[in-house]
Backbone as CSV, one residue per row, in Angstrom:
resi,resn,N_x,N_y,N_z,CA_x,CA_y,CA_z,C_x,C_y,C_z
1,UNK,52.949,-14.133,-48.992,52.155,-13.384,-48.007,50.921,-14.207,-47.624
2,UNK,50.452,-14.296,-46.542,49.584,-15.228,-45.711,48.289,-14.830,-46.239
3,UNK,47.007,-15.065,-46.808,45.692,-15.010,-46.884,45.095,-14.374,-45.339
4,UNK,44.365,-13.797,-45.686,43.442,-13.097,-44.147,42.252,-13.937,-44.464
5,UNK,41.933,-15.385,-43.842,41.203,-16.130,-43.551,40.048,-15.944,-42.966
6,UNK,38.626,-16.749,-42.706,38.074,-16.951,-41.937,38.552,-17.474,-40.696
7,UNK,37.631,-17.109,-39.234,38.519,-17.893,-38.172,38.361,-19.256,-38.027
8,UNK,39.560,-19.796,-38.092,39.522,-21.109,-37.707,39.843,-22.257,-39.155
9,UNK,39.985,-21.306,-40.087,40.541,-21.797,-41.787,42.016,-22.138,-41.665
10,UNK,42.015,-23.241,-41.759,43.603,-23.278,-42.417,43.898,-23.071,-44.235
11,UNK,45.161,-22.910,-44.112,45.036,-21.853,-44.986,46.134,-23.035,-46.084
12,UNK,45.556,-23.339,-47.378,45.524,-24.635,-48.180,47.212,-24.053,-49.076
13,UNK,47.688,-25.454,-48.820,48.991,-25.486,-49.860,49.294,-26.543,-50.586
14,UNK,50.726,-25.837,-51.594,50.543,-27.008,-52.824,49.423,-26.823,-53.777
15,UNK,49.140,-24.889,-53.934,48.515,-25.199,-55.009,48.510,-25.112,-56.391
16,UNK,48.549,-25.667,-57.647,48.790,-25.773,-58.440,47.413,-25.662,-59.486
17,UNK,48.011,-25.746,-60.979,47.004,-25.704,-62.309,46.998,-27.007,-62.640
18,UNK,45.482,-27.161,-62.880,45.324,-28.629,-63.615,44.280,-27.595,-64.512
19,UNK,44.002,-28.660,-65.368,42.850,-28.801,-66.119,41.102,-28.578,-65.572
20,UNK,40.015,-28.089,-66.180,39.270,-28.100,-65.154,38.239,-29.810,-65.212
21,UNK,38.771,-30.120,-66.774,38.493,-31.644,-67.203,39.265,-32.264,-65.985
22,UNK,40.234,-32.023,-65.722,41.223,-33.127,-64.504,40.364,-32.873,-63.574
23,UNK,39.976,-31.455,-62.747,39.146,-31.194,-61.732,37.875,-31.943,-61.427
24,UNK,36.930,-32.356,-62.791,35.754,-32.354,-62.761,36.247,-34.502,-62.459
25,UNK,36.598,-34.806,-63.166,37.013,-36.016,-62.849,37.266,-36.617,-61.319
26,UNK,38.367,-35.750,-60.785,38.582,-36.022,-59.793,37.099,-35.641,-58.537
27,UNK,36.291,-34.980,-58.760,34.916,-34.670,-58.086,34.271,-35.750,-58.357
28,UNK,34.095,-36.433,-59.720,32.944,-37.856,-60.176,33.912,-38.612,-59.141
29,UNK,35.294,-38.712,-59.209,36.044,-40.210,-58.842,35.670,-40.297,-56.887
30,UNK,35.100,-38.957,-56.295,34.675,-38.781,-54.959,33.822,-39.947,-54.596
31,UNK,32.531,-40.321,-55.898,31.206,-41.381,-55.442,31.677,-42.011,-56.865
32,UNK,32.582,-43.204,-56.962,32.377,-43.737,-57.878,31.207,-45.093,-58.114
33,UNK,30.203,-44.807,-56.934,29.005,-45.999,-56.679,27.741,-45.908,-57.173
34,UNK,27.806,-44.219,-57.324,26.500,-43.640,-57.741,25.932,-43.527,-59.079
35,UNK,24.866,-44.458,-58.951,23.921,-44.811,-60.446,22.698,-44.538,-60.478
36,UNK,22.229,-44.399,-61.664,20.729,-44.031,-61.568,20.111,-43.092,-61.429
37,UNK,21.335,-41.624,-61.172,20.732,-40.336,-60.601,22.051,-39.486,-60.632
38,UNK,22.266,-38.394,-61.020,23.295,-37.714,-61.663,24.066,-37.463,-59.899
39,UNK,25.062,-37.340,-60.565,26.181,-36.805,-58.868,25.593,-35.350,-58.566
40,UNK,25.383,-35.056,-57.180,25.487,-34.160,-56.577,26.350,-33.456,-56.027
41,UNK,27.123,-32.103,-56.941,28.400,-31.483,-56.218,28.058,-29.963,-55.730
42,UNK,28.711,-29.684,-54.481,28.229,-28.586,-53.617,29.482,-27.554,-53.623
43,UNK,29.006,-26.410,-54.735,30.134,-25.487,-54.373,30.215,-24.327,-52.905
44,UNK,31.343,-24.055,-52.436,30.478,-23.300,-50.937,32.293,-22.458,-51.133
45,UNK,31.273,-20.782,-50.811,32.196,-20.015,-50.251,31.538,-18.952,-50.094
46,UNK,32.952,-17.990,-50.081,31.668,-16.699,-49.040,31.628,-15.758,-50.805
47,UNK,30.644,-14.619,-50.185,30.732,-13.653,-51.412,31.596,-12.889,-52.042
48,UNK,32.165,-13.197,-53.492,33.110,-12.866,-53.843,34.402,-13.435,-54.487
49,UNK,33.781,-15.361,-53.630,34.850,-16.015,-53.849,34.765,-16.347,-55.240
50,UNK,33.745,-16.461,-56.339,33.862,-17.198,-57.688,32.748,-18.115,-57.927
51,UNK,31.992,-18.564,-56.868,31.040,-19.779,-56.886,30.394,-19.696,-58.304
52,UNK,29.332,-18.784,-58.429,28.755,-18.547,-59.603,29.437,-18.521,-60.947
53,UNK,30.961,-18.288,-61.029,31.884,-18.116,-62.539,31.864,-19.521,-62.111
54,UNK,32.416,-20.136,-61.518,33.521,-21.513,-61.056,32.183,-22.920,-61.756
55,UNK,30.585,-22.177,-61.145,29.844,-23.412,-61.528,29.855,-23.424,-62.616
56,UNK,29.609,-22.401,-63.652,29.368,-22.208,-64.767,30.806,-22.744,-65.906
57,UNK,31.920,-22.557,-65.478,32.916,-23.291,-65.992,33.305,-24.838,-65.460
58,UNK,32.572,-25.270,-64.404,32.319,-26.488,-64.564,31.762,-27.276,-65.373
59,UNK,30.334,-26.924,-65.561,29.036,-27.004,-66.337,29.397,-27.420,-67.552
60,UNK,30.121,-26.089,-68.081,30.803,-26.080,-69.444,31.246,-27.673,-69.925
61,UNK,32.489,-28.142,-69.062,32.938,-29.478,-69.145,32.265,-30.549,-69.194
62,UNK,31.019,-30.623,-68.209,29.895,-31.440,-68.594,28.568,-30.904,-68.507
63,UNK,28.523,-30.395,-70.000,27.305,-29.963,-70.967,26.325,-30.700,-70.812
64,UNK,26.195,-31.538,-70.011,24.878,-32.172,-69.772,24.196,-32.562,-68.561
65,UNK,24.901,-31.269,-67.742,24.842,-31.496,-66.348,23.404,-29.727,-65.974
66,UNK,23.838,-29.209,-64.876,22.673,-28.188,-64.535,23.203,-27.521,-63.128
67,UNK,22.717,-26.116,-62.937,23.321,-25.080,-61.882,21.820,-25.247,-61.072
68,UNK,22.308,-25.212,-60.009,21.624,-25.240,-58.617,21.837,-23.734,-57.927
69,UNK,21.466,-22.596,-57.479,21.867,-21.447,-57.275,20.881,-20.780,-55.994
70,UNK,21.789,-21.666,-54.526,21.224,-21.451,-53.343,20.516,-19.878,-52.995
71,UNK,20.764,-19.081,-54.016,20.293,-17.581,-53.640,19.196,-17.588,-54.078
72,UNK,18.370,-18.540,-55.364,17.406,-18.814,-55.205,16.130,-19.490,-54.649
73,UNK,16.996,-20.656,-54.208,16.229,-21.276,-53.050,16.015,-20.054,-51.907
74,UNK,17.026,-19.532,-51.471,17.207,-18.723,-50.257,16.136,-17.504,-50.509
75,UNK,15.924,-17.132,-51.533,15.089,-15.704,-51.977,14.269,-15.279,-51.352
76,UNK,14.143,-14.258,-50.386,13.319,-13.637,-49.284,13.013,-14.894,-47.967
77,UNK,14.227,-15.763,-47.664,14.404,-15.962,-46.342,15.705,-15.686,-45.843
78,UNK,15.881,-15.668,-44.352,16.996,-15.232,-43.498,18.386,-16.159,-44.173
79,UNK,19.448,-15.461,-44.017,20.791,-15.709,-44.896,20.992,-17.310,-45.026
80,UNK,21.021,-18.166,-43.970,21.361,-19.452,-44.107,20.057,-20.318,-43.596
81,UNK,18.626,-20.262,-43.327,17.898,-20.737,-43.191,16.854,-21.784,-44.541
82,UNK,17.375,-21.965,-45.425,16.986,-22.573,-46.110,17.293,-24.285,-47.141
83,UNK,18.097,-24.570,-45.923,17.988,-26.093,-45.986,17.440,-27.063,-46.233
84,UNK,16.251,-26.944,-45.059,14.795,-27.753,-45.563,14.738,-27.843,-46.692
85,UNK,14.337,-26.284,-47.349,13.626,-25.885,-48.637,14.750,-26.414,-49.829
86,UNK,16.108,-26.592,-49.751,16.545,-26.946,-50.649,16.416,-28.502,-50.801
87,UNK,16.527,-29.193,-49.475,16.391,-30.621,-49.662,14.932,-30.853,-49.998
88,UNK,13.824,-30.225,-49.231,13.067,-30.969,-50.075,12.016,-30.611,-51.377
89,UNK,12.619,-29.545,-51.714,11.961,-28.642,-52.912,12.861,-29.309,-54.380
90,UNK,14.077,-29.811,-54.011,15.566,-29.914,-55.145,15.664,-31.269,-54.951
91,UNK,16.910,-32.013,-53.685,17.502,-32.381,-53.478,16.945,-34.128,-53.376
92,UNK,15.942,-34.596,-52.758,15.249,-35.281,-52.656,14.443,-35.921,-54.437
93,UNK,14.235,-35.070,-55.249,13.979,-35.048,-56.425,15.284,-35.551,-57.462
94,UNK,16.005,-34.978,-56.834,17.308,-35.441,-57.908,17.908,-36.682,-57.442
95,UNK,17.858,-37.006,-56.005,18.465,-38.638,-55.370,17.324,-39.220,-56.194
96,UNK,16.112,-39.084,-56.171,15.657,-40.350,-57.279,15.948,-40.074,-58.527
97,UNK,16.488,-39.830,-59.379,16.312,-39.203,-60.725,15.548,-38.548,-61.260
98,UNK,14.793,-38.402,-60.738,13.773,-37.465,-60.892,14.266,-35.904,-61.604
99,UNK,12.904,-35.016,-62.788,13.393,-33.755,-62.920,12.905,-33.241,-61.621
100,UNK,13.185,-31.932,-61.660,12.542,-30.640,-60.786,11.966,-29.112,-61.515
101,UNK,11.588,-29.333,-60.722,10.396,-28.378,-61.250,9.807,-27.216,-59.808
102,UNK,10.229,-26.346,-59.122,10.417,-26.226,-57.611,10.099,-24.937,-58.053
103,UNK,8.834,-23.910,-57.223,8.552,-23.253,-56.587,8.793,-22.931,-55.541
104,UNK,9.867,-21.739,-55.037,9.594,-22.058,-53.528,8.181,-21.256,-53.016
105,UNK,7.730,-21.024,-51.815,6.397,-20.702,-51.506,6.964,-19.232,-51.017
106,UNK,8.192,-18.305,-51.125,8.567,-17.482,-50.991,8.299,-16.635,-52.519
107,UNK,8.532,-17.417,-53.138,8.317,-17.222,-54.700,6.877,-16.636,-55.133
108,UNK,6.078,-17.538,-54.638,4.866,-17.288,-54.925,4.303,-15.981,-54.187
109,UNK,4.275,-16.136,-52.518,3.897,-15.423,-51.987,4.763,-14.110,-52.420
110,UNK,5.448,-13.683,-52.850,6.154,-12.284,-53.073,5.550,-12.105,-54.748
111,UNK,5.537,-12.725,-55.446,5.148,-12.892,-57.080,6.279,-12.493,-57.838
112,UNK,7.518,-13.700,-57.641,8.644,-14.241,-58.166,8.056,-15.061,-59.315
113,UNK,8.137,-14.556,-60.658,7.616,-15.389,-61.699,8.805,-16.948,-61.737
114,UNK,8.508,-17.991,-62.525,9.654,-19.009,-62.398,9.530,-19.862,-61.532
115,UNK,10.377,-20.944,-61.742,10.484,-21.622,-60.831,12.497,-21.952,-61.204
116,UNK,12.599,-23.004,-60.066,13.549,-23.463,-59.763,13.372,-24.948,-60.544
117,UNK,14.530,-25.157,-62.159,14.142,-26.060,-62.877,15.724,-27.178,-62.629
118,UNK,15.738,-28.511,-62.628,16.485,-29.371,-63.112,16.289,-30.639,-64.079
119,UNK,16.443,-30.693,-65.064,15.910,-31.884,-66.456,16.466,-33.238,-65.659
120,UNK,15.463,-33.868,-65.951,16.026,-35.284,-65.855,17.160,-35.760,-67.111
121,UNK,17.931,-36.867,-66.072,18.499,-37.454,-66.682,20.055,-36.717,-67.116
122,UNK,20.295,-35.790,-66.189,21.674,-35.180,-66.353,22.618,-35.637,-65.488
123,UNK,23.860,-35.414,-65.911,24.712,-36.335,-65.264,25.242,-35.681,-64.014
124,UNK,25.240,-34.246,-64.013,26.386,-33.731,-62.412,24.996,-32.012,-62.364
125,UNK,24.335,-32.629,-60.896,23.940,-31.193,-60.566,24.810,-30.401,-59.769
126,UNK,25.089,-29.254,-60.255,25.926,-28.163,-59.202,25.561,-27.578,-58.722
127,UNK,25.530,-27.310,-57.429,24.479,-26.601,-56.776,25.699,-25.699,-55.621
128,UNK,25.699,-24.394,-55.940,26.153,-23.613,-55.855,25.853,-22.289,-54.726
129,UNK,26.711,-21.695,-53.642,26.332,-21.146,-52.960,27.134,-20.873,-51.471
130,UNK,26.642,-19.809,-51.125,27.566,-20.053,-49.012,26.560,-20.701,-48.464
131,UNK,27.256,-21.754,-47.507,26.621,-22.550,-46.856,26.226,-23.916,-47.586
132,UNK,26.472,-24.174,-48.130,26.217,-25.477,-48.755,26.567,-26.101,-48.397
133,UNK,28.280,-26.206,-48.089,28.900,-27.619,-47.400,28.531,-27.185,-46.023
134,UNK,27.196,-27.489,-45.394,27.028,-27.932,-43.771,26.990,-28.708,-43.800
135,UNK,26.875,-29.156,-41.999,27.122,-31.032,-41.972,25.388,-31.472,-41.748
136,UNK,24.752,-30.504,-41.863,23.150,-31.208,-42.028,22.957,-31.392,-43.527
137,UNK,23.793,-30.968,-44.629,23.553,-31.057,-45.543,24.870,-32.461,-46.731
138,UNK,25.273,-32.769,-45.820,26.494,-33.390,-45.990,26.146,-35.017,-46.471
139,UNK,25.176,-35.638,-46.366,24.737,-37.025,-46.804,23.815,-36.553,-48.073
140,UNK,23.886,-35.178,-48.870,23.096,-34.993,-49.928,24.306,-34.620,-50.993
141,UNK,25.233,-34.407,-50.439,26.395,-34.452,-51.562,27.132,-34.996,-52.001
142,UNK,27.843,-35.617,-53.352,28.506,-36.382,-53.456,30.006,-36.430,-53.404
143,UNK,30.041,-34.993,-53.594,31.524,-34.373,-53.384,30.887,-32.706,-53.156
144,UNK,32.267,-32.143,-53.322,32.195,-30.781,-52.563,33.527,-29.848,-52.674
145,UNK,33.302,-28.609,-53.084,34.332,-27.612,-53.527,34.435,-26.371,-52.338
146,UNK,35.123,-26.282,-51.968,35.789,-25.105,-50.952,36.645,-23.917,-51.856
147,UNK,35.932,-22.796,-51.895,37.094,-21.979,-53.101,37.612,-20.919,-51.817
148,UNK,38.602,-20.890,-51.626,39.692,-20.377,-50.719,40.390,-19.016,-51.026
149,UNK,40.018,-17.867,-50.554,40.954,-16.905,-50.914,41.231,-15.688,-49.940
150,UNK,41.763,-14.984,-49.792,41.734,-13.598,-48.985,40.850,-12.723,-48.715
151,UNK,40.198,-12.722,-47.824,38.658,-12.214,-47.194,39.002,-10.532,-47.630
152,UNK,40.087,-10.148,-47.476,40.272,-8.730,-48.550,39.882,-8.671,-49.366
153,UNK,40.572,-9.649,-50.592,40.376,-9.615,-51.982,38.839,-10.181,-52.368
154,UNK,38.229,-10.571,-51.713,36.992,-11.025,-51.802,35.794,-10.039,-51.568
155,UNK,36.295,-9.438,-50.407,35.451,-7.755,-50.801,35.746,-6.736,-51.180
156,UNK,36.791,-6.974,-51.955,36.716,-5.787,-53.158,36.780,-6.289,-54.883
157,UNK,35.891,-7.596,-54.707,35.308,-8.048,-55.694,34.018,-8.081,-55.423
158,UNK,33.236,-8.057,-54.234,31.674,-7.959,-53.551,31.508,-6.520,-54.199
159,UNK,32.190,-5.514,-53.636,32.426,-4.193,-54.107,32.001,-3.652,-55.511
160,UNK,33.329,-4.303,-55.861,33.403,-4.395,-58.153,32.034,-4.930,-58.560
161,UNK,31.369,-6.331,-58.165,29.891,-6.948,-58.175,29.035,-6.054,-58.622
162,UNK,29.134,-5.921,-56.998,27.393,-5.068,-56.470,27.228,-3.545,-56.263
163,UNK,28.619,-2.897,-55.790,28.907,-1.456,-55.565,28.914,-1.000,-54.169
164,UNK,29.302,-0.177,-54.284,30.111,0.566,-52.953,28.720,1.797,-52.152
165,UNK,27.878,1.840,-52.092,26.490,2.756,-51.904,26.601,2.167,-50.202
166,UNK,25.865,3.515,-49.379,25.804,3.437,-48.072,24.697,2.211,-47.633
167,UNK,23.803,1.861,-49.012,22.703,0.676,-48.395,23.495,-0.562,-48.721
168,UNK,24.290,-0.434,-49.482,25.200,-1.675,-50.577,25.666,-2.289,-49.086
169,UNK,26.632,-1.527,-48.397,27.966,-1.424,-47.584,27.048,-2.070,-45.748
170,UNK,25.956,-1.292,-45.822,24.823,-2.256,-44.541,24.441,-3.525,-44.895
171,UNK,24.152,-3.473,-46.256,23.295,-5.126,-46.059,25.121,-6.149,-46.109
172,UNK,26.285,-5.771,-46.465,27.095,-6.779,-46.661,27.620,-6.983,-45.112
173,UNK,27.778,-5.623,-44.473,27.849,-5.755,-42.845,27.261,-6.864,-42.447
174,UNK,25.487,-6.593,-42.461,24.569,-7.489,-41.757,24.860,-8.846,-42.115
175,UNK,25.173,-8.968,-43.553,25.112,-10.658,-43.908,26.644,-11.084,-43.134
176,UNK,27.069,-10.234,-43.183,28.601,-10.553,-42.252,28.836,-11.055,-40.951
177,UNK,27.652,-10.299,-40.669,27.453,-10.538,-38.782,26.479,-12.283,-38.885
178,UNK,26.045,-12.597,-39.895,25.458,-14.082,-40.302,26.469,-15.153,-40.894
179,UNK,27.268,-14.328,-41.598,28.704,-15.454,-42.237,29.969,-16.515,-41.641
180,UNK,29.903,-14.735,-40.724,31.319,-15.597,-40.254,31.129,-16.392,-39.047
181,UNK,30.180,-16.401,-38.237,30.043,-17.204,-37.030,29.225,-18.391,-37.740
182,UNK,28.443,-18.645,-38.675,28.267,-19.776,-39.403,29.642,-20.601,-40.023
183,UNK,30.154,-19.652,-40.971,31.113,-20.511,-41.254,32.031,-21.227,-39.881
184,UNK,32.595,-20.581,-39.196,33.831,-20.653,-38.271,32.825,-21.879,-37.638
185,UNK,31.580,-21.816,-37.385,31.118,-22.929,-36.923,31.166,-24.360,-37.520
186,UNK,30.531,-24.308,-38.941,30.536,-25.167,-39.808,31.657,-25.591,-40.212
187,UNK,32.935,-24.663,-40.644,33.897,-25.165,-41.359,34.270,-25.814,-42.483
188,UNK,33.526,-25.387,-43.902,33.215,-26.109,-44.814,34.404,-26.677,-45.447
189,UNK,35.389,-25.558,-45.289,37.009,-25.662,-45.702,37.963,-27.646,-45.248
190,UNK,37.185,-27.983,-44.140,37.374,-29.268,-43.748,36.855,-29.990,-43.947
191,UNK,35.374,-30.151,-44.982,34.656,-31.016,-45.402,34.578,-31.305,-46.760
192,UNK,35.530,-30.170,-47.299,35.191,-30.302,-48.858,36.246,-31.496,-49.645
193,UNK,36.197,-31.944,-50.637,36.435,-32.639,-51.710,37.756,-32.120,-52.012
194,UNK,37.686,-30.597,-52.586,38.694,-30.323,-53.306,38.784,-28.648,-52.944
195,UNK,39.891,-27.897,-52.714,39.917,-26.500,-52.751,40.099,-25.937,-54.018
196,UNK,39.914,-25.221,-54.378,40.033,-24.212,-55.276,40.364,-22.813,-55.075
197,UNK,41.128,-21.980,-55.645,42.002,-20.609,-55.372,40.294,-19.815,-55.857
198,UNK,40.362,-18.781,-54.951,38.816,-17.514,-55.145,39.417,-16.304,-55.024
199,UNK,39.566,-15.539,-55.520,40.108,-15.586,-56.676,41.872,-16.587,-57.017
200,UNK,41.999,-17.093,-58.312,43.063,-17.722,-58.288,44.086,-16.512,-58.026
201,UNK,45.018,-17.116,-57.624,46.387,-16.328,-57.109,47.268,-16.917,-58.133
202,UNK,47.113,-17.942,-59.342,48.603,-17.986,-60.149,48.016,-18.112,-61.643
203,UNK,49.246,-18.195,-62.547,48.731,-17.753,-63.977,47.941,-19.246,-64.459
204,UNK,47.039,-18.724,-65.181,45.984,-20.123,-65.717,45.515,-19.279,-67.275
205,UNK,45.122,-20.321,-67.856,43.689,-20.028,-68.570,42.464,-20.577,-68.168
206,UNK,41.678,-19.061,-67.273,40.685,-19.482,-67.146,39.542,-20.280,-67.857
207,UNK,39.094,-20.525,-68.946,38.074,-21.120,-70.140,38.954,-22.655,-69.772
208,UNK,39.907,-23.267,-69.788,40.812,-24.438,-69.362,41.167,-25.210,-68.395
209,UNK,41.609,-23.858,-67.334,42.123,-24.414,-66.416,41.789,-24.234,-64.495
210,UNK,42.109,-24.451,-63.756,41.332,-24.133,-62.509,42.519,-24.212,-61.424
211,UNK,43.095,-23.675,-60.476,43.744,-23.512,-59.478,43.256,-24.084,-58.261
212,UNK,43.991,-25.423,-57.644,43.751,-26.183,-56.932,45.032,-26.544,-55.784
213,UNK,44.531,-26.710,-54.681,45.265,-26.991,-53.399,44.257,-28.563,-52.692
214,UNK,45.135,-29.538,-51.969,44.666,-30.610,-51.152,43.840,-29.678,-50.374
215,UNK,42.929,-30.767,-50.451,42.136,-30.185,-48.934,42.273,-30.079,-47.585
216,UNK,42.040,-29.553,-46.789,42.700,-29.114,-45.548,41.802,-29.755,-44.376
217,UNK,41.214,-30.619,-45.047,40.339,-31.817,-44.036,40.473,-33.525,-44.850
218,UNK,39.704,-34.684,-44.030,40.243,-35.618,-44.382,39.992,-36.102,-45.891
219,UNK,39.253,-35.211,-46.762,38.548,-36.338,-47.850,39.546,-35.443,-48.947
220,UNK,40.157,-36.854,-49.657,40.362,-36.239,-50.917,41.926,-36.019,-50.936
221,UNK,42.550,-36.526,-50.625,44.204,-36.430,-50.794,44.803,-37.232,-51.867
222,UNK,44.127,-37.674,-52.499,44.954,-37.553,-54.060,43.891,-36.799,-54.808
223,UNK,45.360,-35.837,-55.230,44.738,-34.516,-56.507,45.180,-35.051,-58.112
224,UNK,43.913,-34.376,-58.980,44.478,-34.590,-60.300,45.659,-34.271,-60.476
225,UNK,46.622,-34.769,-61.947,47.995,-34.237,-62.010,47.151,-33.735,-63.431
């Protein structure tokens, strides 16, 4: 049965279980040039798809890496307007090796205790989120994950999340009426590295393993076995 897509998604085949060790490999083998400053990988999908489980079982594999979590950069600005603020609050800091240490000024001005932290000297930042793979943001990544699944099944995991309430059900509208004409514009699904199943559609062990399809744009046509 066909996935109910974003417009303008092709819709990824051939997908299979690897390892998420095979996965994470095949993401380093994307920039095998890059020294001196940990790889930058950009997870991007819409809400619902997994981003937040998916970074965190990346992570896992390399324990000496760090989560990037665009909803915090984004925190009390408009849905996809915070680019700038990630490149130059994060992103700019980590191309030199540099730690981070990032306030955003949304943070402050609202009295968001915290900041936005990355340690030096780690090997893979993940930086996680919708909208990540744009093409203004596309010379800051080193590779890039597209997690692919049925815009059904994806909100009635938004649903399961966050809940079903008459204010719940407006704000996912509104961010909706911001999503999909971004994405369909952007098309991250053609820029990414590697797809990944959101939710997976075949049997795995999750803690192991990860559900993967070629990408449905030019980068990245040999997949781990």
């Amino acid at each position: 049965m066909a996935m109910r897509l974003h417009p303008g998604e092709v819709e990824a085949a051939g997908w299979r279980v690897v390892t998420l060790l095979a996965a994470v490999r095949h993401l380093l083998d994307a920039s095998p040039g890059v020294t001196g400053r940990p790889r930058v990988i950009a997870i991007d999908g819409r809400g619902g798809a997994g981003k937040t489980t998916l970074a965190g079982r990346l992570r896992s594999v390399v324990p000496h890496s760090a989560v990037v979590r665009t909803d915090d950069v984004a925190w009390n600005l408009a849905c996809f307007d915070w680019a700038e603020v990630l490149v130059d609050g994060v992103l700019r800091s980590v191309h030199r090796g540099a730690a981070v240490d990032f306030r955003p000024a949304a943070w402050a001005a609202h009295g968001r205790p915290g900041s936005i932290t990355v340690p030096a000297g780690v090997e893979v930042v993940w930086v996680e989120g919708t909208g990540t793979v744009r093409g203004e943001l596309a010379p800051w990544w080193d590779a890039s994950v597209w997690l692919q699944g049925d815009l059904d099944a994806q909100e009635r995991l938004l649903v399961a999340r966050d809940g079903d309430s008459p204010e719940q059900r407006e704000r996912v509208a509104n961010w909706l009426l911001e999503e999909l004409p971004f994405l369909e514009r952007e098309q991250p699904w053609a820029r990414a590295t590697l797809v990944v199943a959101g939710p997976a559609h075949l049997d795995h062990d999750p803690a192991t393993e990860v559900v993967i399809a070629p990408p449905t744009g030019p980068r990245g046509a040999h997949l781990p076995v």
